[in-house]
C-alpha positions as CSV (number, residue, x, y, z in Angstrom):
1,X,0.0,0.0,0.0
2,X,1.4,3.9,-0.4
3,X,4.1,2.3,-1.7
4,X,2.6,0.1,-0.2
5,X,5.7,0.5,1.0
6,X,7.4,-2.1,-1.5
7,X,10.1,-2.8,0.1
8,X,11.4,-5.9,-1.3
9,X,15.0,-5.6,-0.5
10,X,15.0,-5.8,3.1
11,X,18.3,-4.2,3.9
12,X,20.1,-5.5,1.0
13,X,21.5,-4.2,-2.2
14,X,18.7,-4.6,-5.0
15,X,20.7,-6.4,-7.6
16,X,20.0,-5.4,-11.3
17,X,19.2,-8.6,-12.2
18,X,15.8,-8.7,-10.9
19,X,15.5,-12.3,-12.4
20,X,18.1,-13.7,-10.4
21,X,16.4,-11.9,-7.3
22,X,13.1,-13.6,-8.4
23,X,14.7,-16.9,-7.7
24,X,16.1,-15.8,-4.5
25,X,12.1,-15.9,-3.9
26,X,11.5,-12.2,-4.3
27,X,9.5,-11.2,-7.0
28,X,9.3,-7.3,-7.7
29,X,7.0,-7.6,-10.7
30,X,4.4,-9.6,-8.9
31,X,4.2,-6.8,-5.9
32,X,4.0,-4.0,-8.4
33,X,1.3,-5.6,-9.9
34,X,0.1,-5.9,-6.2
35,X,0.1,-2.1,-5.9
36,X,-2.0,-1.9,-9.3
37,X,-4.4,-4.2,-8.3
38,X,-5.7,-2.6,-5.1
39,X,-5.3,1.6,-6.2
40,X,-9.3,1.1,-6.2
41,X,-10.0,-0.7,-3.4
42,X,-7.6,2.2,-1.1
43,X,-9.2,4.9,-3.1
44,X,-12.5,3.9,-2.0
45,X,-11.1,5.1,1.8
46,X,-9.9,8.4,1.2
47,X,-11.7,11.6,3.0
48,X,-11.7,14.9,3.1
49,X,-8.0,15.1,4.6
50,X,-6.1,12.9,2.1
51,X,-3.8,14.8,0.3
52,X,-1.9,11.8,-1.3
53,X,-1.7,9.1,-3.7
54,X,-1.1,5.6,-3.6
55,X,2.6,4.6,-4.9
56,X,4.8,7.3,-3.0
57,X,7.0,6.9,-0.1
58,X,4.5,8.1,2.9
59,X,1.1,8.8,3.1
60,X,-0.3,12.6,3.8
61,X,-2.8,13.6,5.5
62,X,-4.2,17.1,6.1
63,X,-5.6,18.1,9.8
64,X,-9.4,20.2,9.8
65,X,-8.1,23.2,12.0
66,X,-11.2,24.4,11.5
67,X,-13.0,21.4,12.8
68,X,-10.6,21.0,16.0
69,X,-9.8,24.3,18.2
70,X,-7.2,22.5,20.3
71,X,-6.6,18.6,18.3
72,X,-4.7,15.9,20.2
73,X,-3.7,13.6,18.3
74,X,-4.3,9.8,19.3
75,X,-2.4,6.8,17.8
76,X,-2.2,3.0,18.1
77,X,-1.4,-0.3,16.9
78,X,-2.2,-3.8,17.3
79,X,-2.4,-7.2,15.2
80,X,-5.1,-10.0,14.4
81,X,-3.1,-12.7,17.1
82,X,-3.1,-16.0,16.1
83,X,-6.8,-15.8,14.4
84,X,-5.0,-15.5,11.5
85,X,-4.3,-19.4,11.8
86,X,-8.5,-19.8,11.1
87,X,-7.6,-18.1,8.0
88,X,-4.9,-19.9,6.7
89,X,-6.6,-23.0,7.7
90,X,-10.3,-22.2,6.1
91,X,-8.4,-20.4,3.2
92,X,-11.0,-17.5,3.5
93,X,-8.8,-14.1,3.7
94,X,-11.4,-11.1,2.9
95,X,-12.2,-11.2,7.6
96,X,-8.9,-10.2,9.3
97,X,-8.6,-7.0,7.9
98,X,-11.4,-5.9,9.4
99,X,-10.4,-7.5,12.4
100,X,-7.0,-5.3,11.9
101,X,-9.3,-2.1,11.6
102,X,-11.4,-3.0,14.6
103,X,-8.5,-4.0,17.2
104,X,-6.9,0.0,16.7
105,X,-9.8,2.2,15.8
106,X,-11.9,1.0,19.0
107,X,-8.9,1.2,20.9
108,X,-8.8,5.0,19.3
109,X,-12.6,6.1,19.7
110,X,-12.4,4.9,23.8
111,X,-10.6,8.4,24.2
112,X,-13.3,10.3,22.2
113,X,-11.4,10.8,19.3
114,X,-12.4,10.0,15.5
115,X,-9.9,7.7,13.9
116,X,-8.1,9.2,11.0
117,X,-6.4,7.1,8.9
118,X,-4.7,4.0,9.1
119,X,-1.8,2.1,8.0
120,X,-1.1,-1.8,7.6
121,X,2.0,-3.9,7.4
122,X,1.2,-7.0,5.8
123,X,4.4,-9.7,5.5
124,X,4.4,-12.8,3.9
125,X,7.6,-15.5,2.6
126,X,6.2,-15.8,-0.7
127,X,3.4,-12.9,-2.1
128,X,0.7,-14.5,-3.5
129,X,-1.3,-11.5,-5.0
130,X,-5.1,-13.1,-4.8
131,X,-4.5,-13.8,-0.8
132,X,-2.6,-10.8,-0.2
133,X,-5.0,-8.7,-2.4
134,X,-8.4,-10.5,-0.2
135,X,-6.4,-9.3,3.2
136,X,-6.1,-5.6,2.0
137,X,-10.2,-5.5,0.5
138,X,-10.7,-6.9,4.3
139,X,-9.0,-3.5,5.5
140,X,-10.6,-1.4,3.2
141,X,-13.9,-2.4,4.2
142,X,-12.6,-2.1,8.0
143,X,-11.8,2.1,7.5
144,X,-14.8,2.2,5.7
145,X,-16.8,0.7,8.5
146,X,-14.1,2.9,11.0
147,X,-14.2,6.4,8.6
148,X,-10.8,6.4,8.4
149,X,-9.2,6.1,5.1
150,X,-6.2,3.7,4.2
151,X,-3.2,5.7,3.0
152,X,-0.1,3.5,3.4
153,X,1.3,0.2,4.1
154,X,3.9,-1.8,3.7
155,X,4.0,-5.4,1.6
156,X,7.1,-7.5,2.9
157,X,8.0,-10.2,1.0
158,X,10.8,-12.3,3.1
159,X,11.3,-15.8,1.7
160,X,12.4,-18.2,4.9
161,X,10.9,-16.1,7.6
162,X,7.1,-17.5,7.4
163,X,5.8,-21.3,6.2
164,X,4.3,-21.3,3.5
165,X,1.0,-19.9,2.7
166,X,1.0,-17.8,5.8
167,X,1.6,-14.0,6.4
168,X,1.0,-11.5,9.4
169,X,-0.3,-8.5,10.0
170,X,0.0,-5.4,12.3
171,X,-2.2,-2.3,11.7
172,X,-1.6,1.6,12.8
173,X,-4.2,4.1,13.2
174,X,-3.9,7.4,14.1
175,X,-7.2,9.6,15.5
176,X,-7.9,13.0,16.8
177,X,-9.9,14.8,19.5
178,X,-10.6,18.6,21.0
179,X,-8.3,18.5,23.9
180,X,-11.5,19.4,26.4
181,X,-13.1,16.4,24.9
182,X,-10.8,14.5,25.8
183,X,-12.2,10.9,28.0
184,X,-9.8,9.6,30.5
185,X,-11.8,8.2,33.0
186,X,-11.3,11.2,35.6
187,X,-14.8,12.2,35.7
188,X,-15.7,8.4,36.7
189,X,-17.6,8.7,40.4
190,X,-19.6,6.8,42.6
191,X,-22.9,6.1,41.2
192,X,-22.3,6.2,37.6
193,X,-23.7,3.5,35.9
194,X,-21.7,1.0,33.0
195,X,-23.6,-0.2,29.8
196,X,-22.8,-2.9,27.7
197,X,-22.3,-3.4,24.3
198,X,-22.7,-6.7,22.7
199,X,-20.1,-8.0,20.6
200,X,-20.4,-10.0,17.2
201,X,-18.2,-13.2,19.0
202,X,-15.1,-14.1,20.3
203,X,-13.5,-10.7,18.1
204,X,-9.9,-11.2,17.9
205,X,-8.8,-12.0,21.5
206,X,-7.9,-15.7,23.0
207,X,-7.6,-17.6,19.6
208,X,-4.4,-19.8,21.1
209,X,-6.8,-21.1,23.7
210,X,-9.7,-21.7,21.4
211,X,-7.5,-23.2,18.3
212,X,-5.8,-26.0,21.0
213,X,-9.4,-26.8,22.6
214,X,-11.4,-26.6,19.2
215,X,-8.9,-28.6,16.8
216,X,-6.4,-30.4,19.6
217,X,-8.5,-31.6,22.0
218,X,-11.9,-31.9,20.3
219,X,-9.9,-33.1,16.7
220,X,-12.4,-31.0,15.3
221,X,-11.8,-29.2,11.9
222,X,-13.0,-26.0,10.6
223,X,-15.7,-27.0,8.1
224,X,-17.4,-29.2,11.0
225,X,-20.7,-27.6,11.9
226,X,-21.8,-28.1,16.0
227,X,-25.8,-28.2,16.4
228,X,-25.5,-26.0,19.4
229,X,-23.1,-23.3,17.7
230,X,-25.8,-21.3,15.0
231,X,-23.7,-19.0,12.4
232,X,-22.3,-21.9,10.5
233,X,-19.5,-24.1,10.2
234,X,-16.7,-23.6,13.0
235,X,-14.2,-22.0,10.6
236,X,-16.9,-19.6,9.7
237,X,-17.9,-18.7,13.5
238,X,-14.3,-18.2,14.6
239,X,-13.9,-16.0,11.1
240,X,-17.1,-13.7,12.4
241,X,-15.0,-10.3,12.3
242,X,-14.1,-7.8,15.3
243,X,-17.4,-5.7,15.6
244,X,-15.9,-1.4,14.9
245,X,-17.8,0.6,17.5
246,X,-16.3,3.9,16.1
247,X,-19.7,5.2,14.6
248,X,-21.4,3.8,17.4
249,X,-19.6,5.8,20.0
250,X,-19.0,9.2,18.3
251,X,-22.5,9.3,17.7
252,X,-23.3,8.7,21.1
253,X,-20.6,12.3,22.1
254,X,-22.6,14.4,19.9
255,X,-25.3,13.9,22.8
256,X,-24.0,12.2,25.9
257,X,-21.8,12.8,28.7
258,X,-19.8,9.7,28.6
259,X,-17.4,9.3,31.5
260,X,-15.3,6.3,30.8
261,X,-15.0,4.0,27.3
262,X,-13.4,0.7,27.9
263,X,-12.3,-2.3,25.1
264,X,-12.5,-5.5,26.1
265,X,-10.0,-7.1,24.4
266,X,-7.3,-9.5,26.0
267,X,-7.7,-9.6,29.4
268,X,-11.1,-9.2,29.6
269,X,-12.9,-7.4,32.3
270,X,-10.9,-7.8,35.2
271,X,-7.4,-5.9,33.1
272,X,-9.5,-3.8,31.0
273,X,-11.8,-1.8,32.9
274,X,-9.7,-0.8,36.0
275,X,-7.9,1.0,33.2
276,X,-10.1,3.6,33.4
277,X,-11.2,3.7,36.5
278,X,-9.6,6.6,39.6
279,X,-8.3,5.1,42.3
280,X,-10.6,5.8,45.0
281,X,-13.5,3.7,42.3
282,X,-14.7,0.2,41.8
283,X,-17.1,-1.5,39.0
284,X,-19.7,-4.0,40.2
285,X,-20.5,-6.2,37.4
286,X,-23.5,-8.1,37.7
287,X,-23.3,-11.6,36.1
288,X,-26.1,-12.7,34.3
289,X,-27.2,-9.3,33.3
290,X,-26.2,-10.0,29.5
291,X,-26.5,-12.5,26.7
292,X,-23.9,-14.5,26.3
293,X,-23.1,-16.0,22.8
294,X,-23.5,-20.0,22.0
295,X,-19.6,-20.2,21.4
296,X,-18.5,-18.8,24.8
297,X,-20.7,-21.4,26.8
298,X,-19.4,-24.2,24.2
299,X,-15.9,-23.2,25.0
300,X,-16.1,-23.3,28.6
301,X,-18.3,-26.7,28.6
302,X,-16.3,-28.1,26.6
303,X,-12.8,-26.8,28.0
304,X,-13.8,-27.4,31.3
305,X,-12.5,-23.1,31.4
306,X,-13.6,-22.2,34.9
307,X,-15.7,-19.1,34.8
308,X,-12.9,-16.6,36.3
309,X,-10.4,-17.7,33.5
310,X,-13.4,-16.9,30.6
311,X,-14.0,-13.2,32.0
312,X,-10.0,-12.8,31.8
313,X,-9.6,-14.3,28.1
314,X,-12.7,-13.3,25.7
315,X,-15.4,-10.6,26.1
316,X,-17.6,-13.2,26.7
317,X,-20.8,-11.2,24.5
318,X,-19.6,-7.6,25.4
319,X,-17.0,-5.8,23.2
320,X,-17.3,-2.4,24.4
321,X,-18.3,-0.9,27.8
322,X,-19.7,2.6,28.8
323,X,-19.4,4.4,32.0
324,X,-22.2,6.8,32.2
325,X,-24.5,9.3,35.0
326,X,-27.3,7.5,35.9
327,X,-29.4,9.8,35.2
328,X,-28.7,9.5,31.1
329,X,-28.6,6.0,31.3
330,X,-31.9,5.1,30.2
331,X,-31.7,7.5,27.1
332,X,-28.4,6.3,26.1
333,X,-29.2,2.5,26.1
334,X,-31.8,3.9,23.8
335,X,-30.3,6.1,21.6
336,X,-27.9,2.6,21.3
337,X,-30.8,0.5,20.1
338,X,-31.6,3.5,17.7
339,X,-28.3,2.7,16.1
340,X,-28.9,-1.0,16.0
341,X,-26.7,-2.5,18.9
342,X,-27.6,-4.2,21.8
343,X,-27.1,-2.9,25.1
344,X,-27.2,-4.2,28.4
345,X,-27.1,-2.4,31.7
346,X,-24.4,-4.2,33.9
347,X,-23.0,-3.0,37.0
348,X,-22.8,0.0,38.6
349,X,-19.7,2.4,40.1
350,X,-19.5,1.8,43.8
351,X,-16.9,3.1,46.5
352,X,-13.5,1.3,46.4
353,X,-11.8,0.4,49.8
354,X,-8.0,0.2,50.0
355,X,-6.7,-3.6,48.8
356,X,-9.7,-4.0,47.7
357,X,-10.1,-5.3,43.6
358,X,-10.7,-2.8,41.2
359,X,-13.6,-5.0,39.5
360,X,-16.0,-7.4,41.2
361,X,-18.1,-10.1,40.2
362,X,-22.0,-10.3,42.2
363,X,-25.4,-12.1,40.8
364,X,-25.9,-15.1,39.0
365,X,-22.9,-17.2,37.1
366,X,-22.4,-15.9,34.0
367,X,-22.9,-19.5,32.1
């Protein structure tokens, strides 16, 4: 991608015999062709600030001073994990880029800020243009989804390094927000109220686990379809991608008073929320107060997972958490069904004692 960033020499002298580089398992022509191949599909990201074109050595992007008084800019990165192994194994490659998208831009819009653009670096032994091509339409549709547009990349082909037919990626997003918008959890107190918001499955976020349970010791394989487990064959559930709660949430700002955003990624609810949280705070999460997808139960059932391990590796049905007054609380689970999620009020902001744990269990078992 921009180049996107076609750097095929890795350090080495580009010899002018590109045949004989070709056979060292590095083939120029094919990447350029690459490049050529996916000019729409990037296009179709660009916004307003994009003041570059795909091909040259970074990408620009021009800041609305007019939209921002006092901008901060927010940045992140992250990768797909070993869900990437579903793909290689089901040989379906259009998912994980969205997954890519998801895992930065939510980890972005949790400070109030509107994600940018975005960058990918997409590595790979041997390029083969069809799979590679699949991952970057998967991106594209993620910024779409995100409102960020794609404008550069890297494409590393490195013969050895990888087995064949396998690749990884890492993504990069960068965001912005008013500096007074700015949500850091400070204005978190006693009383507020935390809403859930479901997520589309596991998202990208204890795939080692699930891959040795799953296809070591169940010898399952990923085109077998469980009668309990709706959504399709397993490769096809564990493919569902990261749900992007971006428009979600800045909708939500134009309205609310949101207090505290919160990702639960790896880690789950127990390393995620205290993140936010002040000191002197504690969240009370009521179990049972939330659907919890078919493939979480199967996974524990089946893994014989205790219930403490499952809060600390998947989201277990809830991607993204909100920390809100109680008195908007009713019209913001509202406003959230308006935009066609599903919300779930589940705990509440109580007084924290010294030792005591940031984030505590109480109700009903969870499965």
């Amino acid at each position: 991608m921009i180049k996107w960033n076609l750097d095929f020499s890795n350090g080495e002298e580009v010899v002018s015999k590109k045949s004989l580089y070709a056979e060292a398992g590095v083939d120029i022509d094919k990447a350029n062709r690459l490049v050529s191949s996916i000019k729409d599909v990037v296009h179709s990201t660009y916004t307003k600030g994009v003041i570059t074109e795909i091909g040259g050595f970074a990408g620009l992007f021009a800041l609305d001073h007019e939209k921002y008084k006092n901008p901060v800019l927010v940045s992140s990165t992250d990768g797909v994990g070993t869900k990437l192994k579903i793909a290689f194994m089901t040989g379906v490659h259009d998912t994980v880029g969205i997954d890519l998208v998801a895992m930065c831009a939510n980890d972005i819009v949790v400070t109030g800020a509107a994600p940018l653009f975005f960058l990918d670096y997409f590595a790979t032994g041997k390029l083969e243009e069809d799979v590679a091509i699949d991952v970057i339409k998967g991106i594209a549709k993620g910024c779409r989804m995100a409102g960020c547009a794609l404008i550069g990349g890297e494409t590393a082909e490195m013969p050895g390094m990888y087995p064949p037919n396998e690749y990884d990626l890492a993504g990069f997003a960068v965001g912005v927000v008013d500096r007074d918008k700015i949500i850091d959890g400070s204005e978190i107190g006693v009383g507020h109220e935390i809403i859930g918001i479901a997520s589309s499955g596991l998202h990208s976020n204890g795939y080692s686990l699930v891959r040795r349970l799953l296809f070591g010791q169940l010898s399952l394989k990923v085109t077998d379809i469980i009668e309990e487990l709706p959504g399709g064959s397993i490769g096809q559930i564990l493919l569902t991608p990261t749900k992007i709660y971006v428009k979600t949430v800045l909708n939500l700002l134009k309205s609310f008073k949101v207090h505290g955003i919160v990702h639960i990624t790896g880690g789950g609810f127990q390393d995620n929320i205290p993140r936010v949280l002040p000191e002197s705070c504690k969240a009370v999460i009521n179990l049972g107060s939330w659907y919890v997808p078919a493939i979480f139960k199967f996974l524990k059932n089946e893994g014989k997972i205790s219930q403490e391990e499952m809060l600390r590796t998947f989201n277990c049905g809830i991607g993204m958490v909100l920390i809100v007054p109680s008195s908007e609380t009713q019209e913001v689970l509202l406003q959230l069904k308006a935009l066609h999620e599903e919300p779930f009020l589940i705990g509440t902001i109580e007084e924290r004692k010294q030792n005591e744990d940031s984030v505590v269990f109480t109700g009903d078992n969870l499965f």
